[in-house]
N, C-alpha and C positions, 0 to 999 in steps of 0.2 A: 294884139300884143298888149298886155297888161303893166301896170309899175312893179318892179321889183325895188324895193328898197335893200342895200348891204347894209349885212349884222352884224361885218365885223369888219375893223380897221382898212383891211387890205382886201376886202371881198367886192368890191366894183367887177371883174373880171364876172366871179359865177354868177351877181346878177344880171349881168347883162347876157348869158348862158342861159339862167332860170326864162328869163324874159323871150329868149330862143325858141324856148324849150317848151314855154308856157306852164311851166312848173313852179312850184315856190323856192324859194330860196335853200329853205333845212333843206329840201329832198333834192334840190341840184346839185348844194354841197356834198352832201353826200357821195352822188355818182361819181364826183370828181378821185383820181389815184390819189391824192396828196389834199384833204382837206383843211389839212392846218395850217398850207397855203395862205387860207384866207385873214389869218391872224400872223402870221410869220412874214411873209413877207412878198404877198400877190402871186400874181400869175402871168407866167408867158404865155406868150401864144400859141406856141405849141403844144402846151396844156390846154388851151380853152378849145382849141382846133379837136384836138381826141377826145375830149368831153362831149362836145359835138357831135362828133362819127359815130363815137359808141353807142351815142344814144339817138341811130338814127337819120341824123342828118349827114351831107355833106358840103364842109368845110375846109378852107385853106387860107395861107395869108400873104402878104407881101409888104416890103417898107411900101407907106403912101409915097407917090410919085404924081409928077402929072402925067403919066403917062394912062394911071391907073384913078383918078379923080372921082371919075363917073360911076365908079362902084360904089362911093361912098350914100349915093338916091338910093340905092337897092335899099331894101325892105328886108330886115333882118340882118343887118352890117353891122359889126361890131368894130370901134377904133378905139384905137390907143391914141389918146393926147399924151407932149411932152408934159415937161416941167416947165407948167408955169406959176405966176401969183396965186390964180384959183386953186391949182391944184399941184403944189409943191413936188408930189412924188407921183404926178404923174395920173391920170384916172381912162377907164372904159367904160364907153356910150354904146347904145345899139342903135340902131334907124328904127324908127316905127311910122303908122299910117301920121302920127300926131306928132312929128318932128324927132327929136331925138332924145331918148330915153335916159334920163340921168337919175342912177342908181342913188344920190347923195346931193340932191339939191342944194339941200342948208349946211354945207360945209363952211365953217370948219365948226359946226356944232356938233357935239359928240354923241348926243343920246337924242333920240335916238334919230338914227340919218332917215330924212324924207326924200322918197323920190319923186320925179315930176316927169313932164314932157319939155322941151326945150326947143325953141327955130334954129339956133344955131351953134354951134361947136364953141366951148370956152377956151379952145385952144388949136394949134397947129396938129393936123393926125399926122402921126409918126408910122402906125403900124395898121392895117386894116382887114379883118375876120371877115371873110365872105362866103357866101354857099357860091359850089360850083354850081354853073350853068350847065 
């Protein structure tokens, strides 16, 4: 799995999708129903979930729990951080072989956002994107 960096404000969701998908960003956004999403005002997970399927995989999600923790090691996991310091409104990571995939490293710098690899979660997962087994 490759760095996807977002190109737009609220576009953490399709890279962490692109990064899925192994696509670049312009052409994940695209596939996505609603691509102005990524400037208006982000993505649920019900959208990243059907961007997913459509194109191939399969995916589904649930709030993080401890019940469900251990999905988080899987390889190709997308989560949803709350609100916190790092990331006010909120941001989405994927798992990769190289730790976790952060679409926006040098937040809160604006132009242009750099992505990285990361060992560990800048925040509490709230919501978590997984391939069925």
């Amino acid at each position: 799995m490759k760095l996807v960096a977002q190109k737009d404000l609220m576009g953490c969701g399709i890279a962490c999708v692109a990064c899925a998908l192994n696509k670049s960003y312009k052409t994940t956004k695209k596939l996505s129903k609603n691509p102005e999403y990524a400037v208006t005002r982000g993505y649920y997970c019900r959208e990243i979930v059907d961007t997913l399927n459509k194109n191939g995989l399969s995916y589904s999600f649930s709030r993080a729990n401890n019940k469900n923790k251990k999905i988080l090691n899987r390889i190709a996991t997308i989560v949803f951080i709350g609100r916190n310091k790092n990331y006010p409104l909120g941001h989405y990571l994927v798992k990769t072989e190289k730790g976790w995939m952060n679409p926006w490293m040098n937040f809160p710098n604006i132009a242009p956002a750099k992505a990285g690899f990361q060992k560990k979660l800048l925040g509490e997962p709230q919501w978590i994107i997984y391939a069925k087994l």
